[in-house]
C-alpha positions in Angstrom: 133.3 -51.6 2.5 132.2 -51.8 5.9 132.1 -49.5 8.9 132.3 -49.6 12.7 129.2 -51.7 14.5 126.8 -49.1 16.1 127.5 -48.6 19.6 124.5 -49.1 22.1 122.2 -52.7 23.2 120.8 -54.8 20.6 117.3 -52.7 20.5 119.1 -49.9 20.1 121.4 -51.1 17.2 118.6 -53.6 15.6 115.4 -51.7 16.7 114.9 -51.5 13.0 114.7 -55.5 12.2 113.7 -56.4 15.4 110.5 -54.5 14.6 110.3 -54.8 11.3 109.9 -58.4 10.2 107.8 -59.1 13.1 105.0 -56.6 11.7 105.6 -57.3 8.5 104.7 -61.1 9.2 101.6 -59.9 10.6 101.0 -57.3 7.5 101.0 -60.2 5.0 98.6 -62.2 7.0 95.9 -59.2 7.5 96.6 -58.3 4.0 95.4 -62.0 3.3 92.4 -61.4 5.5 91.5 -58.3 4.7 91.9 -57.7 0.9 91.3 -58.9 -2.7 91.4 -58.3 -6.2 88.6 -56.1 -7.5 87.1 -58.7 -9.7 87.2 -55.7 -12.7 90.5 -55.3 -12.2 92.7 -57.9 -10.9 90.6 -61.6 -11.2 90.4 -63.5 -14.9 86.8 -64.5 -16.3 87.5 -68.2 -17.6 85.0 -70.2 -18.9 84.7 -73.6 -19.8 83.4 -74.0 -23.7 83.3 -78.1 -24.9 86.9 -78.9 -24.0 88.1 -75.6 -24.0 89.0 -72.7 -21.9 88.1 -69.6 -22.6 89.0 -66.1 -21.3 87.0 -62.9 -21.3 89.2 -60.0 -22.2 87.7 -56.8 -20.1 87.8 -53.3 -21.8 89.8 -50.7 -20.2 88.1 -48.7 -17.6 88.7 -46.5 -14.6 89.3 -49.4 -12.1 90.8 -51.5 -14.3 93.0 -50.5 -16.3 95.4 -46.8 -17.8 92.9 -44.8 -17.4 93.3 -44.9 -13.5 97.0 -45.6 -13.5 98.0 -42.4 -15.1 96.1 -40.4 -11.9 97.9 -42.7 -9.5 101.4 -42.4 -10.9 100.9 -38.9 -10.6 100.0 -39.2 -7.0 102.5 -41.9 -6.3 105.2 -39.3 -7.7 103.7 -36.8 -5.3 104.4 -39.0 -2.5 107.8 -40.5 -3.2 109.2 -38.1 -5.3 108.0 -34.8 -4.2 107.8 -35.3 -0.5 110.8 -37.5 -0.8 113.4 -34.9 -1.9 111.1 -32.0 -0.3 112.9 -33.9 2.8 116.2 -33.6 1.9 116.7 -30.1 2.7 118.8 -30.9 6.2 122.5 -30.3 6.4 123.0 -33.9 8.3 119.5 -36.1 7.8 119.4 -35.5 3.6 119.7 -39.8 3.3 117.3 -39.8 6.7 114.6 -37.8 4.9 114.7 -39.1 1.4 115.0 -43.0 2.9 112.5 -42.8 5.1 110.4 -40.7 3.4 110.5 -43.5 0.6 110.4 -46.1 3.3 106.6 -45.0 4.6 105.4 -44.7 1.0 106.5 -48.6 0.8 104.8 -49.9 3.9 101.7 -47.2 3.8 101.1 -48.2 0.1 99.8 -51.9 1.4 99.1 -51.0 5.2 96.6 -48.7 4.3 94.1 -51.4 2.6 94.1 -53.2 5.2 93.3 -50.1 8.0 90.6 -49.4 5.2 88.9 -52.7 5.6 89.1 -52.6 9.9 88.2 -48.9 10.1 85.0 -49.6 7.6 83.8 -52.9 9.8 83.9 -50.2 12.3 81.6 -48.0 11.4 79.4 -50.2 9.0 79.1 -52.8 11.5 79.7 -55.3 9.0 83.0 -56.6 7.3 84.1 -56.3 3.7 87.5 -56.8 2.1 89.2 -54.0 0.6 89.0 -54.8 -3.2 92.1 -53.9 -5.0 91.8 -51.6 -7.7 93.2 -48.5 -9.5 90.5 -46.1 -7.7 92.1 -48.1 -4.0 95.9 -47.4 -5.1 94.9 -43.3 -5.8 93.3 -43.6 -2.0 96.3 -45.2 -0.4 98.3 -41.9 -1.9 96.0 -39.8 -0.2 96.1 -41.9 3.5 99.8 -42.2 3.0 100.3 -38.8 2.0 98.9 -37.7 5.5 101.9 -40.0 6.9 104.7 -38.4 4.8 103.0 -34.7 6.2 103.5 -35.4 9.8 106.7 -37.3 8.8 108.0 -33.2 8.4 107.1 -32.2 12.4 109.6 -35.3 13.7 111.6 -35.0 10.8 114.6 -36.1 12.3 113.8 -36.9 15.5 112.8 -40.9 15.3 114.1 -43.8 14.7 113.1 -46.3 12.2 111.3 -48.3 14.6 109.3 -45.5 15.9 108.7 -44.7 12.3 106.8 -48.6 11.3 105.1 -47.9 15.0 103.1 -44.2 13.6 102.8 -45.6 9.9 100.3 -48.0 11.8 98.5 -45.9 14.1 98.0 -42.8 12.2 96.0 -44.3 8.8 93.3 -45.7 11.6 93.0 -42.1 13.2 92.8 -40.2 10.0 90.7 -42.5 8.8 88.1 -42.5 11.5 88.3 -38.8 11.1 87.2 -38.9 7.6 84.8 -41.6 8.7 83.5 -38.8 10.8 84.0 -35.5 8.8 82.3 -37.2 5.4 79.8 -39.6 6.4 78.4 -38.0 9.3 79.3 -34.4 9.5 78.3 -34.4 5.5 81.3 -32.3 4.9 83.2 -33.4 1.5 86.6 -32.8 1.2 87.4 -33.2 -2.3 91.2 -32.1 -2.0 91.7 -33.6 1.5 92.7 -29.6 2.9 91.1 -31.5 6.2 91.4 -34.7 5.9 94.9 -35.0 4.8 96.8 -31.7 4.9 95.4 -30.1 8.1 95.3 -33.5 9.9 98.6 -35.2 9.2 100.5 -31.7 10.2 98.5 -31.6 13.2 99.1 -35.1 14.4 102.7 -35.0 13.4 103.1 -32.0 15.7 101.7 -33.7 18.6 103.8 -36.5 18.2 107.0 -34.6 18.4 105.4 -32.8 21.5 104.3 -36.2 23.0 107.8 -37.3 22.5 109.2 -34.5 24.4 111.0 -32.8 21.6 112.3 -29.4 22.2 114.0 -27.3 19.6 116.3 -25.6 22.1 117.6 -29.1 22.6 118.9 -29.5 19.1 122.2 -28.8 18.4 121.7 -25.6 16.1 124.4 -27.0 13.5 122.1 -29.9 13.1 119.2 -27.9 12.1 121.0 -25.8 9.3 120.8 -26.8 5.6 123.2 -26.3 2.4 123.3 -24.3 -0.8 123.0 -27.8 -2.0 120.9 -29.3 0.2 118.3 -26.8 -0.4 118.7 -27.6 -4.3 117.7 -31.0 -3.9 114.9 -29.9 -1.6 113.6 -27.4 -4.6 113.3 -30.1 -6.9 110.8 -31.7 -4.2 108.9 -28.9 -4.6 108.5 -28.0 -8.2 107.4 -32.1 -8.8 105.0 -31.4 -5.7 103.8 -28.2 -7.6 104.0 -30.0 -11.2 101.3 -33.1 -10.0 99.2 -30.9 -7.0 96.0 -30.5 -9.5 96.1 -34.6 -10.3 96.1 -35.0 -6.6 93.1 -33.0 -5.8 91.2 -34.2 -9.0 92.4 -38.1 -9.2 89.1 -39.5 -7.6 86.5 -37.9 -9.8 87.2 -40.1 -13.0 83.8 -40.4 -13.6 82.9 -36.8 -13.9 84.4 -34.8 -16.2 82.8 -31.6 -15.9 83.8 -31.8 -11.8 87.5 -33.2 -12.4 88.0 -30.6 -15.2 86.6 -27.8 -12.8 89.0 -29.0 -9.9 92.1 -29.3 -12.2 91.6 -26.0 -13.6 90.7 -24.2 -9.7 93.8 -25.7 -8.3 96.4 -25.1 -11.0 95.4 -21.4 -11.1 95.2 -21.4 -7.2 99.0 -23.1 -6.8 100.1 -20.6 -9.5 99.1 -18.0 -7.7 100.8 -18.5 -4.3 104.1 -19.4 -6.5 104.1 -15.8 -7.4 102.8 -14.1 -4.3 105.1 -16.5 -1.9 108.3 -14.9 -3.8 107.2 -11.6 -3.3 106.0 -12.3 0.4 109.5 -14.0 0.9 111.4 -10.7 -0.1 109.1 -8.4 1.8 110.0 -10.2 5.4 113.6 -10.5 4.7 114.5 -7.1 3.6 114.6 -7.7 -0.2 115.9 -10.9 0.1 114.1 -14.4 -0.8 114.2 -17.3 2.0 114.7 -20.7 0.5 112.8 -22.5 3.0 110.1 -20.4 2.5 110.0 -20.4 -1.3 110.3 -24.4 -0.9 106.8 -24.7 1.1 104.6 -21.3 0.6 104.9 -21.7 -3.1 102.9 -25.2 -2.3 100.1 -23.8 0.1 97.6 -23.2 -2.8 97.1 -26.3 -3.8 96.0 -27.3 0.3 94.5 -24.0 0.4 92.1 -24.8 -2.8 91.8 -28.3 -1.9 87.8 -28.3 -0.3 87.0 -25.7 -2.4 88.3 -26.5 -6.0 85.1 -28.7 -7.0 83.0 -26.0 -6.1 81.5 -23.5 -8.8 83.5 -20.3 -7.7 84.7 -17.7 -10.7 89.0 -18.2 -12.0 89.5 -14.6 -10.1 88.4 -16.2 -6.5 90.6 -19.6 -7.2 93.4 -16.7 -8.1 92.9 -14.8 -5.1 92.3 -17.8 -2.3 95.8 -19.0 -3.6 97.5 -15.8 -3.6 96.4 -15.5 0.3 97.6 -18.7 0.8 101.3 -18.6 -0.4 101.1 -14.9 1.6 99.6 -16.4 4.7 102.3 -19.5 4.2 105.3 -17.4 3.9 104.6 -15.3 6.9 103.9 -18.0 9.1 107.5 -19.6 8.0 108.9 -16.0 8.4 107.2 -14.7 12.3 105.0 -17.4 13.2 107.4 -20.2 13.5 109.9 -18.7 15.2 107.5 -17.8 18.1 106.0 -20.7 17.9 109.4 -22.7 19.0 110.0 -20.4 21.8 106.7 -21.3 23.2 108.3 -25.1 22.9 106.2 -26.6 19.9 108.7 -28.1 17.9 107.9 -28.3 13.8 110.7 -29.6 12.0 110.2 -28.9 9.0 107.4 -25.9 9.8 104.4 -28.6 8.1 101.8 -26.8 10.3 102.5 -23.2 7.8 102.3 -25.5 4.6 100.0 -28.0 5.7 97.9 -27.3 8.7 97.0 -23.3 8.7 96.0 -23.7 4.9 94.3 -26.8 5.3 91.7 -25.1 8.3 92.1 -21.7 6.2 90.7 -23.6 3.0 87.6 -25.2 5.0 86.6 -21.6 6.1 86.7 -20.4 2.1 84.8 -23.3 1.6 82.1 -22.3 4.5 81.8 -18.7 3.4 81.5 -20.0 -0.3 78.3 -22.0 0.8 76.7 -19.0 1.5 76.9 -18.0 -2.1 73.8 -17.6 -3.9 74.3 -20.9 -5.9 74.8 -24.9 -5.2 78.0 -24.4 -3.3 76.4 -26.1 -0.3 75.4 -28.8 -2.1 78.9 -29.6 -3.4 80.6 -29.7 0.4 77.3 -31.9 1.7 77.2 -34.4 -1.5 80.1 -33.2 -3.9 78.8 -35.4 -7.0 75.2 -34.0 -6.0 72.8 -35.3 -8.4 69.5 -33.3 -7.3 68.7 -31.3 -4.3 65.4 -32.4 -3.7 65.0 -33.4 -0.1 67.9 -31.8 1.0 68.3 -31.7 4.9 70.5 -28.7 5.4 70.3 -24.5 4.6 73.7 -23.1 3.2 74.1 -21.7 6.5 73.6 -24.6 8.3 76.3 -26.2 5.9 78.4 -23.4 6.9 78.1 -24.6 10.5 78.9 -28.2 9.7 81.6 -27.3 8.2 83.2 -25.0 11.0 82.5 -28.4 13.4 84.6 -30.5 10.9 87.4 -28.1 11.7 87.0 -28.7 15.4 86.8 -32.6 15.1 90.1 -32.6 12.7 92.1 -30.9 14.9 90.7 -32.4 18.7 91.3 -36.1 17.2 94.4 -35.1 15.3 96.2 -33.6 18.3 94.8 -35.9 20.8 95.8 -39.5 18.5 99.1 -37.7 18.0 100.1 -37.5 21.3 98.9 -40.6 22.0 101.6 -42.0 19.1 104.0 -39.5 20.5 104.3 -40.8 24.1 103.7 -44.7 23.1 106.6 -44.5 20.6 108.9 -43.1 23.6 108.5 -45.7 25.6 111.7 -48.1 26.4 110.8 -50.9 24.2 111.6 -48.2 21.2 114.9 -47.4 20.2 115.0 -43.6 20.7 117.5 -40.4 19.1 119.3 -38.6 21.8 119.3 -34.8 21.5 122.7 -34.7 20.5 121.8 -37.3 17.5 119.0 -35.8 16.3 118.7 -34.8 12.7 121.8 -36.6 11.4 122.3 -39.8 9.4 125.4 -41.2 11.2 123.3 -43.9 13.6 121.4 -45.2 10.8 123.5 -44.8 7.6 127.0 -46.2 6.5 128.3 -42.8 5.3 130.9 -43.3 2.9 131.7 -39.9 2.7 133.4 -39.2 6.2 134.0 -35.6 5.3 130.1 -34.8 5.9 129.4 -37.1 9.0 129.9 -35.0 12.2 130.5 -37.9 14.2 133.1 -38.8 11.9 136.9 -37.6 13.0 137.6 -36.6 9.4 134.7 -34.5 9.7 135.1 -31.4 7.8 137.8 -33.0 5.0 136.9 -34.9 1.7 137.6 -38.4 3.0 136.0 -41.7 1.0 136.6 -44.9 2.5 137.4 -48.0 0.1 138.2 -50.2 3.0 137.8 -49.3 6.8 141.4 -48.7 7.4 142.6 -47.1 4.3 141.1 -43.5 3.9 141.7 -42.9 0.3 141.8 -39.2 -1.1 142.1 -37.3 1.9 141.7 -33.4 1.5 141.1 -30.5 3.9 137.4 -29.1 2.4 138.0 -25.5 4.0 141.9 -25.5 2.5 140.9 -25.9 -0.8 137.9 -23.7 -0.4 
């Protein structure tokens, strides 16, 4: 079956290949240059014995073998699984957000070893190649997640090519913000409530600004979602709140006291704004629960908890920082949002109530829990501290650090994101009219004519087996 050519020039209708293969030329040559098999992991021991060859089998470890694929899987499934049908919650863009969603996890999963080897040259003044391991797949998950997280504030509003233009800009700028947050700030950030959350929902924002969106632009039909729609989107979100402790926990293999102390802080943190976003939810609406809200809030403990769960805090604080969160989450989808799009920030998918106020909200529970009368401090300067002797900061000097890690998130965030957002609207990018935004019909063959707006059997149950010959053609509201 075929449909109608795309109308528009041939950027505008190939914008897609005409970008792609072109970078993806230059992605297999940099990944040449600027990776290699972890010699653990990846690179057979042969040696020569007499006239024979013999090979050295290696024992299964972290890097190189099960051990570390069951942590990534789990963080890969985050990513494609989780975020993927997270984003299918649009009445018109449910193929957009699941496609591209999977789309970034695909070129982010490779791009990012390669912004991992420039970005350390960078700093370290010397170059090494990325070597390939188990421990180097669980850190792509994390950089890529980031992507997938300001994905949800243009949500809708890009094409493809502008898409393959931010998944290689943005893993340099939150890298060289975790360059600067953990190696010279000191500040860990074990679950990346920073690093990842707060960052990629701040930097996705500004894009969408930088591009000019503005939600009283969008044609309100495009923006609403289905009972089913919202169904799929659910499922996003329990896999998301199923796999949320491995994420926070996958790169401390090799302590099991810190790993099982993370775990166990975010899975009673994320259960706690599950129950306290439901409750929240029917509070603002009247005694009535808001999808969209129990979709996301019911997330925000996991970011909330994500500095803090390595640190040695009591099962009723981990309780009570994620209760907050799912409240403080829900809320901001309920009041803050809202006001927040009449002021003309536009937050597709509201990542910033999810995403960014958790993630800054967590760094401050980590800074007041450094003041605590134990080795708190220790655990946001050096998280797998071994000895405090020599130590170079006070708690309340870590406190301080920490509040400047905040600052430096959000100034290079913002600032690199509207960088990306006005350099993707430039005329050698395809770009989404107004009118198109948030709908799969430029971008998708949609079978399924009934549910494509542009289509003139919109509204009726119409699949097409050949271009001329609608087959099964039935009035949807009629029946209904």
């Amino acid at each position: 079956m075929t449909q109608a050519k795309r109308e528009g020039s041939t950027l505008q209708v190939y914008g897609y290949p005409i970008w792609l293969y072109p970078v993806f030329i230059l992605v297999v040559i940099l990944v040449g240059v600027c990776t290699e098999y972890d010699p653990q992991f990846g690179v057979d021991t042969v040696t020569k014995v007499g006239d024979n060859h013999v090979r050295t089998v290696e024992s299964n470890s972290w890097g190189s073998g099960n051990v570390g694929y069951t942590m990534y899987m789990d963080a890969a499934a985050m990513c494609a699984m989780g975020f993927g049908f997270l984003y299918t919650f649009s009445k018109y863009y449910v193929w957009g957000g699941v496609g591209m969603n999977f789309f970034i996890c695909g070129f982010c999963f490779i791009w990012v070893n390669v912004a991992k080897a420039i970005v350390n040259a960078i700093f370290e003044g010397e170059f090494h190649k990325t070597k390939l391991n188990m421990d180097e797949m669980v850190t792509g998950c994390y950089i890529t997640a980031a992507v997938l997280i300001s994905f949800g504030a243009f949500y809708g509003f890009t094409t493809p090519a502008q898409i393959i233009l931010i998944c290689i800009f943005e893993p340099f700028m939150m890298l060289i913000n975790e360059h600067i947050v953990l190696d010279y700030i000191h500040v860990k950030d074990a679950g990346g409530s920073l690093v990842v959350h707060c960052f990629g929902a701040y930097f996705g924002i500004a894009v969408a600004f930088g591009m000019g969106v503005k939600a009283k632009n969008l044609p309100e039909t495009h923006r609403e979602t289905t009972y089913f729609s919202d169904m799929g989107a659910m499922i996003g979100t329990i896999v998301l709140w199923m796999f949320w402790p491995s994420f926070n926990g996958a790169g401390f293999y090799n302590d099991v006291t810190l790993q099982g102390r993370i775990v166990m802080n975010t899975y009673l943190a994320i259960s706690a704004s599950c129950a306290t976003a439901f409750a929240t939810s029917t509070l603002a609406h009247k005694g009535k629960m808001e999808m969209l809200e129990i979709q996301n809030a019911t997330l925000a403990g996991g970011v909330i908890i994500g500095m803090i769960c390595p640190y040695d805090i009591e099962p009723w604080t981990a309780v009570l920082i994620g209760g907050l969160g799912g409240i403080i989450s829900c809320l901001g989808y309920a009041k803050y949002h809202p006001f927040l799009e009449g002021l003309g920030v536009t937050d597709s998918a509201a990542v910033q109530m999810l995403h960014g106020i958790p993630g800054w909200l967590g760094a401050i529970c980590a800074a007041f829990a450094c003041l605590a009368s134990n080795y708190n401090y220790m655990y946001s300067y050096e998280t797998q501290w071994t000895t405090t002797a020599d130590h170079p900061r006070t708690s309340g000097e870590q406190f301080g650090y920490i509040v400047l890690a905040i600052v430096c998130t959000l100034g290079i965030s913002i600032i690199s994101g509207l960088i990306a957002g006005v350099l993707v609207n430039q005329p050698c990018c395809p770009r989404v009219d107004d009118k198109d935004k948030l709908i799969d019909h430029d971008f998708w063959n949609i079978h399924d004519e009934g549910h494509d707006p542009r289509s003139k059997n919109f509204g009726r149950n119409v699949v097409l087996t050949n271009p001329a010959t609608p087959v099964h053609v039935m009035d949807v509201e009629s029946k209904a």
